[in-house]
N, C-alpha and C positions, 0 to 999 in steps of 0.2 A: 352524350357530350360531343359535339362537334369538332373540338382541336384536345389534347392531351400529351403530355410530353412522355415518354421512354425513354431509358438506356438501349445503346446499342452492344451488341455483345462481338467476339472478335469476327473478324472480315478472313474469311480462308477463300471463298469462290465470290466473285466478280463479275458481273454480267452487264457489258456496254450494249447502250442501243443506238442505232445509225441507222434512220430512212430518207436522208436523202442526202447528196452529196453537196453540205454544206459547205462555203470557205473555214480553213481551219478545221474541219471534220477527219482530215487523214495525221496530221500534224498531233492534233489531241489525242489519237489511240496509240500514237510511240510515246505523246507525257505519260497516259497511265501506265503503258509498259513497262517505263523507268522507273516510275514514282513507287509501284508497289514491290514489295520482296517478291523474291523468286518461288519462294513458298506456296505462293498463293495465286488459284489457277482463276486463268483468265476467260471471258466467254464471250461471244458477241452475235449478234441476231442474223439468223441464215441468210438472210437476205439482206445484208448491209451491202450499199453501193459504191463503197469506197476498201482499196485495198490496207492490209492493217497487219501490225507485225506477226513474224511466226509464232508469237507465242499466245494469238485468239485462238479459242475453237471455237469457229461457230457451231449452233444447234439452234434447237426448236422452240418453240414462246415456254411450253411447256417444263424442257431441260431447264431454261432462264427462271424458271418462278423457281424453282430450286435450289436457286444462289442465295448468297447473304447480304446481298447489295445490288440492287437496279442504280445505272449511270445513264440514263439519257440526255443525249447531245443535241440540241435542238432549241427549239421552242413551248411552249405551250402543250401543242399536239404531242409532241415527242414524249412530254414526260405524260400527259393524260393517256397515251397507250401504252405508256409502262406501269401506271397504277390499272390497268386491264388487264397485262401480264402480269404482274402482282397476283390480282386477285383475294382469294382464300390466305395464301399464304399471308400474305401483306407484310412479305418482303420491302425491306425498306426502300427507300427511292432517293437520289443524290443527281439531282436535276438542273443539268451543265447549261446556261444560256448559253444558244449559238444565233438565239431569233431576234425579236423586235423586245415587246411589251412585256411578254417573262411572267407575270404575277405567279408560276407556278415554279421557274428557274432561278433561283437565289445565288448560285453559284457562276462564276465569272472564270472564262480560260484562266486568266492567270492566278487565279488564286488555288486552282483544283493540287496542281502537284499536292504543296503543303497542306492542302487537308486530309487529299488521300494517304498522306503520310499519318497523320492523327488516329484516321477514320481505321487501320490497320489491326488494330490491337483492342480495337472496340469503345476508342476514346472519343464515342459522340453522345447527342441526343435526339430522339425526334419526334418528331409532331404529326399528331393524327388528323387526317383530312375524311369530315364526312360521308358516305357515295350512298347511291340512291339504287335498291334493289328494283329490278324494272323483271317482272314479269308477266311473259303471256300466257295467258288462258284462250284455250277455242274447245269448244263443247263443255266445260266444266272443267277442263284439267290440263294442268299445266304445263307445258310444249317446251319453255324456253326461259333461263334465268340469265341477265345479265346482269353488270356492274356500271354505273356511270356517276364517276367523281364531278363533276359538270353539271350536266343537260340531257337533258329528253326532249325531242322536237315529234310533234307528231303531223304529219302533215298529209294533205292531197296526196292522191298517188299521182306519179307522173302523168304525164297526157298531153300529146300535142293536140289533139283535139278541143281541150278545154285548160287554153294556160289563163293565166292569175284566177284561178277556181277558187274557193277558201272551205277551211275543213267546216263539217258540223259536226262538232261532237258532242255525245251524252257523258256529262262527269258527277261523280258520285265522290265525296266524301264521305267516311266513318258509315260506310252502306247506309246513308240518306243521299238523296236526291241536292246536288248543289246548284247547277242549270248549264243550260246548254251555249257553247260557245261557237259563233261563227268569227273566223278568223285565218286570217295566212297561213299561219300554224300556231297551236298552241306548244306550251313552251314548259317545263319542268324543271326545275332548279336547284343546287345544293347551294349553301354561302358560298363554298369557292367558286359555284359557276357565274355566280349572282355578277361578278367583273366584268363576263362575256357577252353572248348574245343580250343577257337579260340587261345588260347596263346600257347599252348600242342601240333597245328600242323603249329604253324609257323607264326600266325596272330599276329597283332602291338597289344602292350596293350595302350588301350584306357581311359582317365581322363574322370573318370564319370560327370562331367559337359562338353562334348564335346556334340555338337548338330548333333549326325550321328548314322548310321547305317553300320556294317560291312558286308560286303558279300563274302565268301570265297569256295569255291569249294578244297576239303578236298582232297587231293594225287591224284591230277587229271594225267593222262600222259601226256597232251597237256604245254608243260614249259613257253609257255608264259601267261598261266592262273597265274594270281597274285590275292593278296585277292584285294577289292574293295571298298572305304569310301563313303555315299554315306549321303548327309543332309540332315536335320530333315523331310524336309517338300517330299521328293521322296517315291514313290510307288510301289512297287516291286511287279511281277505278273510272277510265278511259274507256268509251267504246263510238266510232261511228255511229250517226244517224242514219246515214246512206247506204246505198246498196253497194256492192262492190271492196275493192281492195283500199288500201291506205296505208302509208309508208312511215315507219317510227324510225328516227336516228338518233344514237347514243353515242355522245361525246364527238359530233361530229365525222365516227370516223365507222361506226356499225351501223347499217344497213338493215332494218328488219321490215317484209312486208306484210301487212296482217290481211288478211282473208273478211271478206263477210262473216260479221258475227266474231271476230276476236275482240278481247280484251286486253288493256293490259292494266296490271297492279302496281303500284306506281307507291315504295314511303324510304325513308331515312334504312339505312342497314347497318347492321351489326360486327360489320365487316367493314373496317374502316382503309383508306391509304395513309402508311407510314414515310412522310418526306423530314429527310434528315435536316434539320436546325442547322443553319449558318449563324452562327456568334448568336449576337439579338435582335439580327433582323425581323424587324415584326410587321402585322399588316397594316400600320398606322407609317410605317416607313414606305410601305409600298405604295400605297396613295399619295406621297407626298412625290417620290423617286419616280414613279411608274406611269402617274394618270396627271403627273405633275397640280397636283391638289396646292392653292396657295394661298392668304386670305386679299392679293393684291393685286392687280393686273399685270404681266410678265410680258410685253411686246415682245416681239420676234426681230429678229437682228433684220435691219434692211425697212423695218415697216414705216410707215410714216404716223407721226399722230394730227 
């Protein structure tokens, strides 16, 4: 199942995340300061670039998955690297807008106080976000397991020598043979990522309780390449046609480069991200709020008709 609801249980350790020195990003770590009892210890990521009251300790991504609540401040990115430090655990996640578009941040400055106040005693609920287990293989055995609530990009490896190059890749579904894609990059997808890249070059958007996986090969030349939906339970097996290195990014923000002869394994996991339910904000409200979805034309203030 793609989306699923839980109870939260009580809030004793707290873990803020701050990567980069947002406006309003110093100001919000004295609201949680206030807002939570004294009880309950506070954490925040070693490397925040903004100063923040005596009562954070920072620590390591690691310590942080050990909390009983992820808070990132940000964007998008912000909360999709805190469902990374999640992980296994799938520590919950309470995902502060400080960005633009949000589809991942439901939570608004001023409303944070008053929920953190709710959120204390374990008075929430939250909703399961898909992610996609991306493993590589080189020789037969497996090197490297990550997590991407998102996307998977697999692309050329860099090269000044050969820029706008396009991948060719060999792709195997359910180990049959599915075909070969030449393309910019091709592109891997959960419903929640289905908003991002995939929506920006032409892919469906996807209801995050849908039980699938998008597959898209991004400005391919071949026009009968179409994107691909493909069910929860299918296994997707990437490798180069070419000689040489080739570069996989997960969720934008991991960096992996594969070798001649790697693979990687690419389906739905079992290991979900839990982001904590604002009221009944649903994704039928975020289409309307968010990507301004309307059934009537909306001129822009200033336009002429």
């Amino acid at each position: 199942m793609a989306e699923r609801e839980g109870k939260g249980a009580r809030i004793s350790r707290v873990a803020v995340l701050v990567f980069s020195a947002r406006p309003g990003s110093e100001e919000l770590l004295g609201t949680i300061a206030r807002a939570l009892p004294g009880d309950r210890e506070l954490f925040l990521n070693d490397d925040c670039p903004v100063p923040a009251p005596e009562r954070f300790r920072r620590a390591p991504a690691e310590e942080l998955a050990k909390c009983d609540l992820l808070v990132p401040l940000g964007g998008d990115g912000t909360a999709l690297s805190a469902a990374r430090i999640a992980g296994k655990s799938e520590t919950p996640i309470l995902a502060v807008n400080l960005g633009r578009t949000g589809f991942l941040t439901d939570c608004t400055p001023e409303r944070l106080p008053s929920f953190l106040a709710s959120l204390a005693d374990g008075g929430f609920e939250t909703r399961d976000r898909a992610m996609l287990d991306v493993v590589q293989v080189r020789g037969g055995k497996e090197i490297l397991h990550r997590f991407a609530l998102n996307e998977v990009q697999v692309l050329p490896a860099c090269s000044g020598t050969r820029p706008g190059r396009l991948v060719d890749l060999h792709v195997e579904l359910d180990g049959r043979y599915l075909t070969d894609y030449h393309a910019d990059f091709l592109l891997v997808c959960t419903p929640t990522g289905s908003t991002g890249y995939n929506l920006s070059s032409g892919g469906p958007v996807v209801h995050p309780e849908a039980h699938c996986v998008v597959v898209q090969a991004v400005n391919s030349p071949a026009l009968s390449v179409r994107p691909l939906i493909v069910d929860e339970k299918s296994e997707i097996l990437i490798r180069s046609n070419e000689r040489g290195s080739y570069d996989v990014v997960i969720d934008g923000r991991q960096h992996v480069t594969a070798e001649e002869g790697d693979a990687f394994r690419i389906r739905l996991s079992r290991t979900r991200a839990k982001f904590v339910k604002i009221d009944d904000y649903t994704f039928v409200d975020a289409l309307r709020d968010k990507l301004g979805w309307s059934g009537h034309y909306l001129p822009r203030k200033g336009s002429e008709c």
